[in-house]
KEMARSE-692322 format. One record per residue (C-alpha): x, y, z; residue in one letter. Coordinates in steps of 0.1 Angstrom, whole numbers, plus 5000, padded with zeros to 4 digits. Example, Ala and Ser with C-alpha at 12.3 -4.5 7.8 and 13.67 -1.06 7.14 Angstrom:
2
<atom><xx>5123</xx><yy>4955</yy><zz>5078</zz><r>a</r></atom>
<atom><xx>5137</xx><yy>4989</yy><zz>5071</zz><r>s</r></atom>
REM end
This chain:
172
<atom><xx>5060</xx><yy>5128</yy><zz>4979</zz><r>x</r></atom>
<atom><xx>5074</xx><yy>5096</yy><zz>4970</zz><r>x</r></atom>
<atom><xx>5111</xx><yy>5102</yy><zz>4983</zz><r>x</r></atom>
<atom><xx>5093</xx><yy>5113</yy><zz>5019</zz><r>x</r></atom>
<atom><xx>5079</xx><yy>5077</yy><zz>5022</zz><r>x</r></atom>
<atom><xx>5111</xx><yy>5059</yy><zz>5012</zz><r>x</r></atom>
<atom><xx>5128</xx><yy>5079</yy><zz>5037</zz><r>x</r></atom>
<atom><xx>5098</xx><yy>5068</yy><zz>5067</zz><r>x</r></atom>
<atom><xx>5103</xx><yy>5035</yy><zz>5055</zz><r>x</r></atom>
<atom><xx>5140</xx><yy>5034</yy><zz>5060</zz><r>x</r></atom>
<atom><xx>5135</xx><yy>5054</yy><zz>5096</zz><r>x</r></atom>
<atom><xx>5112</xx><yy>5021</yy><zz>5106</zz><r>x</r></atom>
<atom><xx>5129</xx><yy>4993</yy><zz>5091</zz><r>x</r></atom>
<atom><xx>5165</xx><yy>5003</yy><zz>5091</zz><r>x</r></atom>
<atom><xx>5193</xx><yy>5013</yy><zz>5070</zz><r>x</r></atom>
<atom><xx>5201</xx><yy>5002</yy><zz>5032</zz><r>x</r></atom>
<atom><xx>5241</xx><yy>4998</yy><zz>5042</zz><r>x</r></atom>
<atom><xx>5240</xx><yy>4961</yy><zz>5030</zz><r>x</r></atom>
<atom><xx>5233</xx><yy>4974</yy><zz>4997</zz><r>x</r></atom>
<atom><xx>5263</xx><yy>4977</yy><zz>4973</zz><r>x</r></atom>
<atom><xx>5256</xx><yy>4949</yy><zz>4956</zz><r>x</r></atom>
<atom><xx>5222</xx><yy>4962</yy><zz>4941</zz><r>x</r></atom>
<atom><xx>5189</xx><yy>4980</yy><zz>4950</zz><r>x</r></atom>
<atom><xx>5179</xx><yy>4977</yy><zz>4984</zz><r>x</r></atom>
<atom><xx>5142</xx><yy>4964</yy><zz>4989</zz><r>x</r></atom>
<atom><xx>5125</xx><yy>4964</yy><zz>5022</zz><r>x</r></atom>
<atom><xx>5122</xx><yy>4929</yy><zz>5041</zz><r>x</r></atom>
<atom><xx>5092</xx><yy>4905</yy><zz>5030</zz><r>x</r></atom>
<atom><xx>5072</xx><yy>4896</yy><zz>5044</zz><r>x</r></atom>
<atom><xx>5076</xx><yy>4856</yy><zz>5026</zz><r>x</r></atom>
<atom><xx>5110</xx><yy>4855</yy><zz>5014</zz><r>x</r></atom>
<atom><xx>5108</xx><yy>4836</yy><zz>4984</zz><r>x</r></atom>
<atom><xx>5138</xx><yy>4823</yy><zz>4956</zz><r>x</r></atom>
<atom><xx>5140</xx><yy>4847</yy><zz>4930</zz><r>x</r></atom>
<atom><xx>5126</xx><yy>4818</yy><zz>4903</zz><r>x</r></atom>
<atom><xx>5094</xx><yy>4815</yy><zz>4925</zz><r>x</r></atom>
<atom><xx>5061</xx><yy>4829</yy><zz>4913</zz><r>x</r></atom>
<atom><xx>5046</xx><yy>4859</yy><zz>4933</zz><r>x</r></atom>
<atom><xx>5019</xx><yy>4884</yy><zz>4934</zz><r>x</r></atom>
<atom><xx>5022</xx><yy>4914</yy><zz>4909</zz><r>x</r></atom>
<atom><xx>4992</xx><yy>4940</yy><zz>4912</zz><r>x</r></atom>
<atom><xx>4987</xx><yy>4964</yy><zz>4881</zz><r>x</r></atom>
<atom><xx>4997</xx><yy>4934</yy><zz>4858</zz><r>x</r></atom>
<atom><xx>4979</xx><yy>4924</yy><zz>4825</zz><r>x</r></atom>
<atom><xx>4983</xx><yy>4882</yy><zz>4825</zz><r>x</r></atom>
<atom><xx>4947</xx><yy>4877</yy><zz>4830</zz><r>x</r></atom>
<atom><xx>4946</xx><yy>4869</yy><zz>4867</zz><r>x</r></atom>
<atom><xx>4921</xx><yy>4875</yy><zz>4891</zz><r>x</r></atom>
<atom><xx>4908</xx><yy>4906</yy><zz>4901</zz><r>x</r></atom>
<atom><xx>4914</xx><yy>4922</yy><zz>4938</zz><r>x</r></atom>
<atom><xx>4898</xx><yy>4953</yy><zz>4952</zz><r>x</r></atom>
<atom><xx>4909</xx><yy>4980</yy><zz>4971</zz><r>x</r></atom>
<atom><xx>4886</xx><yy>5004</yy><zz>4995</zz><r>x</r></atom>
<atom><xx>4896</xx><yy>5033</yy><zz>5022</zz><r>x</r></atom>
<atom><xx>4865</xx><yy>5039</yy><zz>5041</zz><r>x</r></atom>
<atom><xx>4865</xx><yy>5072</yy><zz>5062</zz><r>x</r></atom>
<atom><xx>4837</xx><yy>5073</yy><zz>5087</zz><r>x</r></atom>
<atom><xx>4813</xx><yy>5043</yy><zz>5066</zz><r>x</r></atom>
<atom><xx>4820</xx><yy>5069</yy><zz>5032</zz><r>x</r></atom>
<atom><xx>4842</xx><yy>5057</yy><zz>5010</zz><r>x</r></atom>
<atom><xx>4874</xx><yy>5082</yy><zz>5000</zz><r>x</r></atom>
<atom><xx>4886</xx><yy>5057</yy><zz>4977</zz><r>x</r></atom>
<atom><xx>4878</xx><yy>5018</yy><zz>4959</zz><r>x</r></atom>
<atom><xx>4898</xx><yy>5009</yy><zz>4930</zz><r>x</r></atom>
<atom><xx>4901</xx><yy>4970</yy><zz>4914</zz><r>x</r></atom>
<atom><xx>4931</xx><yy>4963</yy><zz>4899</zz><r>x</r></atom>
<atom><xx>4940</xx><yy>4930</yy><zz>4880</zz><r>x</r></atom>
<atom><xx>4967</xx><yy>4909</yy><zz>4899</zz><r>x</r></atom>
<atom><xx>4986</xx><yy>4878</yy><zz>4886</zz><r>x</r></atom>
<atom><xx>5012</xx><yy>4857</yy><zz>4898</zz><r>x</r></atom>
<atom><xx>5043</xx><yy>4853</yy><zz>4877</zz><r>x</r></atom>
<atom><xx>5082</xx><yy>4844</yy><zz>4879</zz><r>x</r></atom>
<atom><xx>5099</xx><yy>4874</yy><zz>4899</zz><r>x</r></atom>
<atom><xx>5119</xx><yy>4883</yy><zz>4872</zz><r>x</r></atom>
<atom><xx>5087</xx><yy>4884</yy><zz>4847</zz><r>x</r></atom>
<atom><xx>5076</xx><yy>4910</yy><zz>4825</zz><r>x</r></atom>
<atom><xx>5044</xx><yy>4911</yy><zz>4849</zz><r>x</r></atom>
<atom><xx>5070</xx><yy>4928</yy><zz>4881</zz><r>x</r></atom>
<atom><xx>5063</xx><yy>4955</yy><zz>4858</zz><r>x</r></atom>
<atom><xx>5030</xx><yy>4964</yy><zz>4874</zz><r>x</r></atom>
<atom><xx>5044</xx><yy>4967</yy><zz>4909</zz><r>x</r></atom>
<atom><xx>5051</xx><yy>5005</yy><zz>4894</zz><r>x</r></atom>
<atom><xx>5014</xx><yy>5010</yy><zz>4899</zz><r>x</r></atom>
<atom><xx>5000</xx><yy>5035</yy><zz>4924</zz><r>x</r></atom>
<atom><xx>4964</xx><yy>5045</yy><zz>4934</zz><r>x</r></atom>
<atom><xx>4959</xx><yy>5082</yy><zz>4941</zz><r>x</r></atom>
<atom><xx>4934</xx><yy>5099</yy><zz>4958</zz><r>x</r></atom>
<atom><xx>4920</xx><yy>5128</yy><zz>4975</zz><r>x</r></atom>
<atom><xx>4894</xx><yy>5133</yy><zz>5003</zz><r>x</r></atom>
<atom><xx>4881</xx><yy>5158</yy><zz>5030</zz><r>x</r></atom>
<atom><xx>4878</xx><yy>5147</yy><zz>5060</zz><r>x</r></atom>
<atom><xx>4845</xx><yy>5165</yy><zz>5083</zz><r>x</r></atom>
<atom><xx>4862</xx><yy>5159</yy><zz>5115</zz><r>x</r></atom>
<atom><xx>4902</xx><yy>5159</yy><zz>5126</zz><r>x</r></atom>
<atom><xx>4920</xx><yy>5127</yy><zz>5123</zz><r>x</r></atom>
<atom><xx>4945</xx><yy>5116</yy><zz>5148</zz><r>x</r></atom>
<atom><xx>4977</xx><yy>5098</yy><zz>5137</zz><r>x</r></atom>
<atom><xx>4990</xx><yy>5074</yy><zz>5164</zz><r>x</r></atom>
<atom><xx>5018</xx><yy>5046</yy><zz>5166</zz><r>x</r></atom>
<atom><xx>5037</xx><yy>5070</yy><zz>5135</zz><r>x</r></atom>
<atom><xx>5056</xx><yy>5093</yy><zz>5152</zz><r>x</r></atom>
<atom><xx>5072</xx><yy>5098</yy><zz>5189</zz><r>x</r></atom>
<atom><xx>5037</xx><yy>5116</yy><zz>5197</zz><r>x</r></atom>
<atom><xx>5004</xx><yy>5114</yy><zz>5178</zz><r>x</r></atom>
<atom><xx>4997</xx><yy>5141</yy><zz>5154</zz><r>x</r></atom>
<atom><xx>4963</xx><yy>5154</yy><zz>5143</zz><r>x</r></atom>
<atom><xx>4951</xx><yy>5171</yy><zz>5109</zz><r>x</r></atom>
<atom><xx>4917</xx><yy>5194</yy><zz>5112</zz><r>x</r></atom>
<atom><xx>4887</xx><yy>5188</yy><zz>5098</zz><r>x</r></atom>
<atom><xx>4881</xx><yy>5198</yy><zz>5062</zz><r>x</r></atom>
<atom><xx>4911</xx><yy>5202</yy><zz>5049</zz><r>x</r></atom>
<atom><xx>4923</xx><yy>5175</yy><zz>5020</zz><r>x</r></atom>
<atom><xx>4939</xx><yy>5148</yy><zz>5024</zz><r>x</r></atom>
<atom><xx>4961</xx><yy>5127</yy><zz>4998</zz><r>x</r></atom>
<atom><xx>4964</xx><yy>5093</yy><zz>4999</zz><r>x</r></atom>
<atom><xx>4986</xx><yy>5069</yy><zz>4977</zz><r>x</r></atom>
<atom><xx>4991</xx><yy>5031</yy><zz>4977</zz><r>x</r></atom>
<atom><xx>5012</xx><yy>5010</yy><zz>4958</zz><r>x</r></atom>
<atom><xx>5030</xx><yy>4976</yy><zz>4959</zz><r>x</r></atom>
<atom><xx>5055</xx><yy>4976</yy><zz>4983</zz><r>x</r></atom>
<atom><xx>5067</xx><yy>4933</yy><zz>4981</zz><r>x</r></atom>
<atom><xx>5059</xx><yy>4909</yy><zz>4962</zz><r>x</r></atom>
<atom><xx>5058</xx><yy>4872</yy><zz>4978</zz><r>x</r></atom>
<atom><xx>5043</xx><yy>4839</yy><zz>4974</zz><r>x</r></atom>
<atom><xx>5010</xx><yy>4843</yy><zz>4991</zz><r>x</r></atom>
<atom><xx>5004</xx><yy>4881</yy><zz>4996</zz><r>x</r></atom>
<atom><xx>5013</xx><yy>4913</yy><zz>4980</zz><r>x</r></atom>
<atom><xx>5030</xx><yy>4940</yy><zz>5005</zz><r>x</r></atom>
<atom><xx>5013</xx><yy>4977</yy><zz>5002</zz><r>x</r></atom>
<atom><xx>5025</xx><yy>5005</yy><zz>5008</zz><r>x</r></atom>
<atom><xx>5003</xx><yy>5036</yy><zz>5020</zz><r>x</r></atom>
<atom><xx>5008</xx><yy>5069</yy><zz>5024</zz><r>x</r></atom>
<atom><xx>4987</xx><yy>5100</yy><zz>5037</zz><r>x</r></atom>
<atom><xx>4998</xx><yy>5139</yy><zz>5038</zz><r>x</r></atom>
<atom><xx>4982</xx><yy>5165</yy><zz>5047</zz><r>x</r></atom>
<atom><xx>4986</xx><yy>5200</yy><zz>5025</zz><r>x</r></atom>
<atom><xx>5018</xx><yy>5202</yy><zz>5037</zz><r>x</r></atom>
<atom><xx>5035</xx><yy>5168</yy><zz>5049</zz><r>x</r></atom>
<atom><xx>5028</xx><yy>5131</yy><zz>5048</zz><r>x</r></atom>
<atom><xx>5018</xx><yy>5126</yy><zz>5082</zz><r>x</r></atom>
<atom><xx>5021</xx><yy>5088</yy><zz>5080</zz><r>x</r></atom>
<atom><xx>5036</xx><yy>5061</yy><zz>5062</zz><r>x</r></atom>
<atom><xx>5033</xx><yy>5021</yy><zz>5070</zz><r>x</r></atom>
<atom><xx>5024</xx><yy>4989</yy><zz>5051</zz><r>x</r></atom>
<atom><xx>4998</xx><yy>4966</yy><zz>5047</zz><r>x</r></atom>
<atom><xx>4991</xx><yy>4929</yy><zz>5038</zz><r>x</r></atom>
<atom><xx>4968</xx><yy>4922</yy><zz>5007</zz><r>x</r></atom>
<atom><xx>4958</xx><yy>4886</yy><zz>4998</zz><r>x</r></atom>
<atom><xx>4947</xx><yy>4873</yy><zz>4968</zz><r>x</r></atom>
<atom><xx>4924</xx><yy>4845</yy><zz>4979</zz><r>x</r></atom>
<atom><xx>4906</xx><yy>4861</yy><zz>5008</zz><r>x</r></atom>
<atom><xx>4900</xx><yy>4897</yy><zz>5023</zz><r>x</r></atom>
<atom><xx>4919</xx><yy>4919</yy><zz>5050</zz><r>x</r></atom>
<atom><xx>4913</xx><yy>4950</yy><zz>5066</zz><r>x</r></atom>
<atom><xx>4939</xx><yy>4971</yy><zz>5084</zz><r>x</r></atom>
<atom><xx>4929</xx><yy>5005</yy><zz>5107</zz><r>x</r></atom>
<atom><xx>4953</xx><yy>5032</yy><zz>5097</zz><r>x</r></atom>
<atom><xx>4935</xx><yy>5058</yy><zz>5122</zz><r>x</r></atom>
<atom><xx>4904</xx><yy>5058</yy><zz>5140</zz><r>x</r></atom>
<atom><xx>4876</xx><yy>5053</yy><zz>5115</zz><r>x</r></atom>
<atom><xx>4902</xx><yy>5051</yy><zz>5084</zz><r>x</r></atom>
<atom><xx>4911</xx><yy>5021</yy><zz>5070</zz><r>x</r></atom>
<atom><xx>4924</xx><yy>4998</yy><zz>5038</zz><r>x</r></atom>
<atom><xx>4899</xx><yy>4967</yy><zz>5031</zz><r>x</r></atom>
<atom><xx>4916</xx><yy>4945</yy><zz>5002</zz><r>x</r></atom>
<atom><xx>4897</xx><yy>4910</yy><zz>4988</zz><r>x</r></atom>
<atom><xx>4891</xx><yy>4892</yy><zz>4962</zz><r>x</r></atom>
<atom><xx>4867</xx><yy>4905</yy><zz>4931</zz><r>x</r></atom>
<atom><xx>4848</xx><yy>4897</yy><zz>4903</zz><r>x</r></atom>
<atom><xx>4853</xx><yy>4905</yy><zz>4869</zz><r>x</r></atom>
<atom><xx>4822</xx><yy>4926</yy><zz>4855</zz><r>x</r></atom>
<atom><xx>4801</xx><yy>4912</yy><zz>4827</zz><r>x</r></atom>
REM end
């Protein structure tokens, strides 16, 4: 699944040829010097806390809080960027993909869905995410989304699906 959403990525952003000289990573969003301090998700330095909810229809299909912190770069704490949330749901009516492909795409009702987000960039002021969705036999879409860790965002995917992000709590 993974190796289907690098390969989306690279059709919608371009080609890796620049390369050679080490591991291509998708264009930030912030550039920032590789000293700087950035957003890590999945990270254990005691940051804050942010929150991450798909809502499908007003019933949630997934909400996860994961610690984030903001480190060096080249920190132990870029470890957590290997973090992903999975999760499953069934949809009760079709969904209609649009702005993915050439021409929309549609999955039926009641058949599972897989979703899987995970940090995409790291920058300064926001933390890229990437997100995935298949159907039982193909991703039928791949994009990114912004996350920021002072205030909340919410991007549609499809009609009545999207990713919410913001700031939590810890619980006491």
């Amino acid at each position: 699944m993974r190796i289907a959403a690098v390969v989306v990525v690279l059709g919608v952003l371009g080609s890796p040829s620049t390369a050679a000289a080490g591991r291509w990573q998708p264009p930030r969003l912030n550039r920032t010097a590789t000293g700087d301090s950035v957003w890590f998700w999945m990270a254990s330095c005691g940051g804050p806390l942010m929150t991450v909810e798909v809502p499908f229809d007003h019933r949630t299909a997934s909400k996860t809080t994961v610690p984030i912190c903001k480190a060096p770069r080249s920190s132990v704490e870029s470890g957590g960027e290997q973090g992903t949330i999975s999760f499953t749901f069934v949809p009760r009516r079709p969904i209609v993909w649009e702005g993915y492909r050439d021409d929309p795409d549609t999955t039926r009702a009641n058949q599972v869905m897989s979703g899987d987000i995970w940090e995409a960039g790291a920058d300064s002021d926001v933390i890229t995410l990437g997100v995935e969705f298949s159907g039982p036999d193909r991703p039928t879409m791949n994009t990114l989304v912004c996350a920021y860790p002072d205030k909340a965002d919410s991007t549609e995917i499809a009609k009545g699906l999207t990713v919410l992000t913001h700031p939590s709590k810890p619980r006491r």
